[in-house]
N, C-alpha and C positions, 0 to 999 in steps of 0.2 A: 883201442883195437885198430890196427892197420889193415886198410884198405887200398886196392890197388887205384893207382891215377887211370884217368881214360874216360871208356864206354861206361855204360848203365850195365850193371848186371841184373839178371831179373832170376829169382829164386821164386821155385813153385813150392809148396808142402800140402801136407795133408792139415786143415786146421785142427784136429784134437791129440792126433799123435806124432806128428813133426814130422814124418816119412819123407823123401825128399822123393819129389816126380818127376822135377827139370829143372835147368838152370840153363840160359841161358845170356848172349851178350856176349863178355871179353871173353876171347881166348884163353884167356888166364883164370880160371876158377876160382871161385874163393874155397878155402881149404873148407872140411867137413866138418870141423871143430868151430870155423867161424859160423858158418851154417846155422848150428846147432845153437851157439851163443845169440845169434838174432830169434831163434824160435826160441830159445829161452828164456829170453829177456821180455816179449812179450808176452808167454804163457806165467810170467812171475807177475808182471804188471794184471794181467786180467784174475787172477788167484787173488789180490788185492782193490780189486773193485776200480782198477783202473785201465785204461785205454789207451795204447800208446801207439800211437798213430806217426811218429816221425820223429826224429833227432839229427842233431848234430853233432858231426867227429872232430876229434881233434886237428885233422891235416882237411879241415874244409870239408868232409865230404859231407852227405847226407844218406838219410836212411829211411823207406817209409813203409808202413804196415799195412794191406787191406786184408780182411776175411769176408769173404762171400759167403752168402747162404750159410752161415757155421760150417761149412765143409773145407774149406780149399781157402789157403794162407797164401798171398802173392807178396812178396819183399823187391826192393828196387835201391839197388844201392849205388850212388854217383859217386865216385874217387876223385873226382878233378878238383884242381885249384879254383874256386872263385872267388871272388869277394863277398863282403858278406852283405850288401846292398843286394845281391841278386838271388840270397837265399830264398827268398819266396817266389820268384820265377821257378826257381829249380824246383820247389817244392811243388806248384803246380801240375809243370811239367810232369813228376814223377809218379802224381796221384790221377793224373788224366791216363797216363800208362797203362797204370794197373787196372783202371776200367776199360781202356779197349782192348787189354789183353782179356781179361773175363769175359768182355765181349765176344773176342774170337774163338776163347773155349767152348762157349757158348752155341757160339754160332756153327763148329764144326761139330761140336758130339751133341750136343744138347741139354738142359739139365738137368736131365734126370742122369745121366750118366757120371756128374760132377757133385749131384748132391747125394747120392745114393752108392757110396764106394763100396761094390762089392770083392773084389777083385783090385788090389793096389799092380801087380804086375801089368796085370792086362791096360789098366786106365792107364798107367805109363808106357806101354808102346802103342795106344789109342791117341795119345796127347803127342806124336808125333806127327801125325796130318795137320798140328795147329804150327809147326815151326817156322815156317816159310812166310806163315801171316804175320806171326811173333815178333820174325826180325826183321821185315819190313817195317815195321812199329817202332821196334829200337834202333835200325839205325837212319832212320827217315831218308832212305834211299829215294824216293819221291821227290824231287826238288819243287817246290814252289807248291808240294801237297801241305794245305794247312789244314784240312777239315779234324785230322787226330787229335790238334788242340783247340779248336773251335767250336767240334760236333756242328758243322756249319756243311754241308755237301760241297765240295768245291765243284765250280761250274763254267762252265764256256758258253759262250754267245754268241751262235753262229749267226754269221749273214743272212741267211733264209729260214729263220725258224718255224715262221708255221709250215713249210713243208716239211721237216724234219720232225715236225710234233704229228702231222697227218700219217706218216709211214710208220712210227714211232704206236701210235694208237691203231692201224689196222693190223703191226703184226703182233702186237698183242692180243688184238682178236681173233685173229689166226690162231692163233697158239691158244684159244680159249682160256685165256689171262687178261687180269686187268692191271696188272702190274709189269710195264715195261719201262725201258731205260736206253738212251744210246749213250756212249761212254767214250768222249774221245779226248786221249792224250791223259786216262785218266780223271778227267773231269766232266762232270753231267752236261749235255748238249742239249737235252731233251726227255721229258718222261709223258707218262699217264698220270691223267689224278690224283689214282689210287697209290702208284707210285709217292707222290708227292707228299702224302698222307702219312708214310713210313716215318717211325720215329728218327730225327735224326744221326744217331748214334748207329742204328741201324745201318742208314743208309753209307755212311762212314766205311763202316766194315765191312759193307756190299760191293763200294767203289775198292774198296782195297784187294777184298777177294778177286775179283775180277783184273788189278795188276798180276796176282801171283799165276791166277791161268794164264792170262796172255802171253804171261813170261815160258811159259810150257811149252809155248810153240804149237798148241793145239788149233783150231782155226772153230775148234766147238768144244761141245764140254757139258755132259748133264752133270748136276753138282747137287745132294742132298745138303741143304741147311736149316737152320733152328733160326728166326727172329729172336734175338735175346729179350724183346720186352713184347710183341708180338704175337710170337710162336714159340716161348724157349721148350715145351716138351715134345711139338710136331713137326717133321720134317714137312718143309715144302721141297720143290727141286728148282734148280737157277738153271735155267739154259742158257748157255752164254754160245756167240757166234762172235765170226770176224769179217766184217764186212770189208775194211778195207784195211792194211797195217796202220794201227794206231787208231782206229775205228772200231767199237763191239758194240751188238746189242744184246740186249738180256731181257728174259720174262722170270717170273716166280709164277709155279703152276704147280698143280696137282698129279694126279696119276696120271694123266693125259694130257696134251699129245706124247706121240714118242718123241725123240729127237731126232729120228730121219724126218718123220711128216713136219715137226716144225721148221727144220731147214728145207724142204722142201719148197715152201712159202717164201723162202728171205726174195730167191729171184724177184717172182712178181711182185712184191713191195717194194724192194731197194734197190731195182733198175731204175726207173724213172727218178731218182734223185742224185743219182751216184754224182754229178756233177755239183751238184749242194752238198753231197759230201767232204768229195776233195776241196770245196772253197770253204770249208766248217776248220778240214784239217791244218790247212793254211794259215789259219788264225794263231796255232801254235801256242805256246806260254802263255802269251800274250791275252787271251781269254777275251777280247776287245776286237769287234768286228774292223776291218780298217779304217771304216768311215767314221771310227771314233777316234778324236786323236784327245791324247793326255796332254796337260801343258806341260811345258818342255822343262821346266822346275821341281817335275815329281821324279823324283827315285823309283819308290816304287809304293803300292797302295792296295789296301784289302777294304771292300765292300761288302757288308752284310746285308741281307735283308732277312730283319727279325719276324716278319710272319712266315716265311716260306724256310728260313732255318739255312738259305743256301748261300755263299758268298762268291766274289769273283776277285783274284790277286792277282798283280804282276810287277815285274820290276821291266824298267824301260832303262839301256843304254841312253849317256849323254853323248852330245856331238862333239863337244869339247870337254877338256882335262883340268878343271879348275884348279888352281893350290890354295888351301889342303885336297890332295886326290880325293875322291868319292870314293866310300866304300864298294867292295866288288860284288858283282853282283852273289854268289853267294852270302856275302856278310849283309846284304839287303834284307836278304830271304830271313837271315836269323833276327836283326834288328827288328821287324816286322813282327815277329815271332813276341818278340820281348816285349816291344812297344803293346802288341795287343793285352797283353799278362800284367804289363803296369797299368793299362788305362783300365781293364777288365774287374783287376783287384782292387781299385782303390777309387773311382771315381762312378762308373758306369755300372748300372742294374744288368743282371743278366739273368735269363728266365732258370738259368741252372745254376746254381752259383759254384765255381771253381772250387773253391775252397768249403766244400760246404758243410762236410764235414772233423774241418779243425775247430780246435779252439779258440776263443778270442783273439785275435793278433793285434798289433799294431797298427796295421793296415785296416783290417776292421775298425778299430779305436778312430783312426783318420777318418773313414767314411762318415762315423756316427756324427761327428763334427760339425757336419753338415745339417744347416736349416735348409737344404733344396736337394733337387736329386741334380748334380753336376752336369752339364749336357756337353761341353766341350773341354779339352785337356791338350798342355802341349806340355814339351820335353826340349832341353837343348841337352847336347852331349859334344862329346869332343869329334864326333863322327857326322852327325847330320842333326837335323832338326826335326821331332816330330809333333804330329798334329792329330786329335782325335775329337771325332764331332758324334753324337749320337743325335735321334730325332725317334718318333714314336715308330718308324718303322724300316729304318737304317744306321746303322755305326758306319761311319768309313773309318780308318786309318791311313798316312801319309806318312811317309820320309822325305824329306827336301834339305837340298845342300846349306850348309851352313851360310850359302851367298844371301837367301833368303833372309829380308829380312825379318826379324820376328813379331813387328806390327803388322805386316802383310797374313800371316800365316793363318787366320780368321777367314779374309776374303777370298783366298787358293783353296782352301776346304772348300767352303759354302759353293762355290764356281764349282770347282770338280765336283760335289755333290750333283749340283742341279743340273749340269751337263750331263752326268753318266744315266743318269736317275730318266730324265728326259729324252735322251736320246734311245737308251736302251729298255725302258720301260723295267725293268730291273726293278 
C-alpha cells in the first residue's frame, strides 16, 4: 500500500461502522479506498481475536491503531523516510498522538458526546471546534513545547515567584476557583495547588488550549471544557485573560462568576506585580531565571520533576563554531525529543509507560536484561553527545558537543543537576 512521504496524517472513524468524521494532517488526502483498507484491516484482525495496534510499510512508513471507549477509531499514518533504528521513536510519537488527540475530543465536546453517537452528521461538524487543537498537536508548531510527548507541564521559572504565586492564588479567589494558572510563553509560571493536583495529561491539553485562544487575538475568552480523566461528562468553564502579550491567566470554575466580574478583578491583583511580570516575560525560551547560568558545554537540556509531573527545557546558543558545526537549534529541539524516547523506552521507569500498550519488543526484551533499574544512560551520535541521569525525584536530559569528552559526561549531569535542582528549588 502506498502512502504519501511527509506530515502525519490522522484519520478519525466511527469504531464499529468505519464512517469517516475527519482526517486531518497533509494536504494531500489519503484516497477513500485507503481509508477504508486501514479500517478493514483492523476490523479483520479483531473478528479474529486479535489486535492490531501498528505496522510497518514497505517504503518506511508506519501505521497505528487506537479505539477509545469502543466508540471512535483514531489511525495515524507517517510516510517519511527513516531508518529502521528509529521505528520505535516514531511509534511512540504516534501513539502519544492519538491520546492527546482523544484528549482534546475530549476535552472540547465531552464523553458522552463521543461515546453516545446519536447523530454521525452533527458529531462531524461538532468535531470542528477540535481542529485548531488537533493541528497544533500534529504539527508541533510550539517550538521548544515538550509536554505532548512527556505529559510533563512545561514550565518557566520566573525571577520572583512567590509573588506571582500570591496574585496567582488571590485571583483564583476572586473568581471563587481554586484552580488557577498564569501561562507565559506558553509554559506554566505559576498555579494553585488544586491546580497542581490536575492529571497531567490534563494539564497538557489546558496549556495547549490556551495557545489556540491567545492565537484569536481575544484578550479573554469564557471556554466550556471536559477534564478528560477529571470531568470527561461535566462541563466546567476556563476563563482565560491576557495580562500582558505573551502573559495569560486562567481559572476553572463553575456557573460563577461571570466573565465581566472576574475581569473586573485582574486590576486589583495584577497591578502590583506587573513589573515581575515583564521580568517573568524576559526570561523567554529560556525558562531559567538569569541568575541561573548553564555551563557553557550544554546544547540544550530537559529537566523533569517526577512528583509534580512538570519539566523545564532549553536550548542555549554557543559563543563559538566548533568543527563539526553544532546542530541548529531547531535540530536541538528534535534531538531532545529523540534522546528522551530512547532513554524513556529502554533504560528509565516511567510512572506511565510509553509504550504500554504494545506488545513485547525488543526494547522491552533489553530492559528485562537488567538485574537493577538503570539510573543513568549516555548516547554518542554523529551530531552531539548525550547524557541521561534519573534519581527518585528527577530525570534530566543533556546534549553536549561532540568536544566533550565522554568520560566527563557523568560529572556535567550530576553538576548541572545539583546546580539547577539547588538553585531553583525545582
Amino acid at each position: 500500500m502506498m502512502l504519501q512521504e511527509g506530515p502525519v496524517q490522522l484519520l478519525c472513524l466511527t469504531a464499529h461502522s468505519g464512517v469517516p468524521l475527519f482526517t486531518r494532517g497533509s494536504s494531500k488526502q489519503l484516497p477513500f479506498s485507503v481509508i477504508g483498507s486501514l479500517n478493514g484491516v483492523h476490523m479483520f484482525g479483531g473478528g479474529q481475536g486479535v489486535s492490531l495496534l501498528s505496522c510497518d510499510t514497505g517504503g518506511e512508513g508506519k501505521v497505528v491503531w487506537r479505539v477509545f471507549k469502543d466508540s471512535v477509531m483514531l489511525i495515524a499514518v507517517s510516510g517519511g523516510q527513516r531508518t529502521p533504528s528509529s521505528h520505535t521513536e516514531e511509534e511512540v510519537f504516534l501513539q502519544r498522538l492519538l491520546e492527546n488527540v482523544w484528549g482534546c475530543m475530549v476535552l472540547v465536546l465531552g464523553q458522552d458526546e463521543l461515546v453516545t453517537v446519536r447523530n454521525v452528521e452533527r458529531l462531524k461538524r461538532d468535531l470542528r471546534a477540535c481542529f485548531s487543537l488537533i493541528d497544533l498537536l500534529l504539527e508541533e508548531r510550539q517550538q521548544g513545547i515538550m509536554g505532548n510527548l512527556t505529559h510533563c507541564a512545561d514550565s518557566l521559572l520566573p525571577p520572583n515567584p512567590a509573588l506571582l504565586q500570591e496574585a496567582v492564588g488571590g485571583f483564583a479567589q476572586a473568581a471563587e476557583s481554586e484552580f488557577g494558572c498564569l501561562v507565559v510563553h506558553g509554559r506554566i509560571a505559576a498555579v494553585t495547588e488544586k491546580w497542581s493536583h490536575l492529571q497531567p495529561q490534563e494539564v497538557v491539553l489546558l496549556l495547549a488550549l490556551m495557545h489556540t485562544l491567545s492565537k484569536s487575538g481575544s484578550s479573554s475568552c469564557d471556554y466550556p471544557v471536559f477534564l478528560p480523566q477529571g470531568s470527561p461528562t461535566v462541563a466546567l468553564r476556563l476563563l482565560r485573560f491576557q495580562l500582558l502579550p505573551g502573559a495569560d491567566v486562567c481559572v476553572l470554575c463553575g456557573p460563577t462568576p461571570s466573565l465581566h466580574r472576574a475581569e473586573s478583578d485582574l486590576r486589583q491583583v495584577w497591578a502590583p506585580v506587573v513589573d515581575s511580570l515583564r521580568d517573568t516575560l524576559a526570561v523567554g525560551e529560556r525558562c531559567l531565571p538569569p541568575s541561573i547560568a548553564l555551563r557553557q558545554d550544554v546544547l540544550s537540556m530537559m529537566l523533569i520533576n517526577r512528583d509534580t509531573q512538570r519539566s523545564v527545557s532549553c536550548v542555549q546558543a554557543l559563543s563559538n563554531q566548533p568543527e563539526p558545526p553544532l546542530p541548529s537549534r531547531v535540530r536541538c529541539w528534535e534531538l531532545l525529543k529523540l534522546f528522551y524516547i530512547f532513554s524513556t523506552t529502554r533504560y528509565f521507569h516511567q510512572e506511565e509507560n510509553l509504550l504500554e500498550e504494545q506488545t513485547p519488543s525488543s526494547s522491552e526484551d533489553f530492559v528485562q536484561g537488567f538485574s537493577h533499574q538503570p539510573q543513568q544512560c549516555y548516547l554518542v551520535t554523529e551530531e552531539c553527545k548525550c547524557y541521561g541521569l534519573q534519581t527518585a525525584q528527577h530525570q534530566l536530559f543533556l546534549l553536549l558537543p561532540l568536544s566533550v569528552p565522554t568520560f566527563a559526561l557523568h560529572s556535567v549531569a550530576n553538576q548541572t543537576l545539583s546546580h539547577l535542582v539547588t538553585s531553583t528549588g525545582f
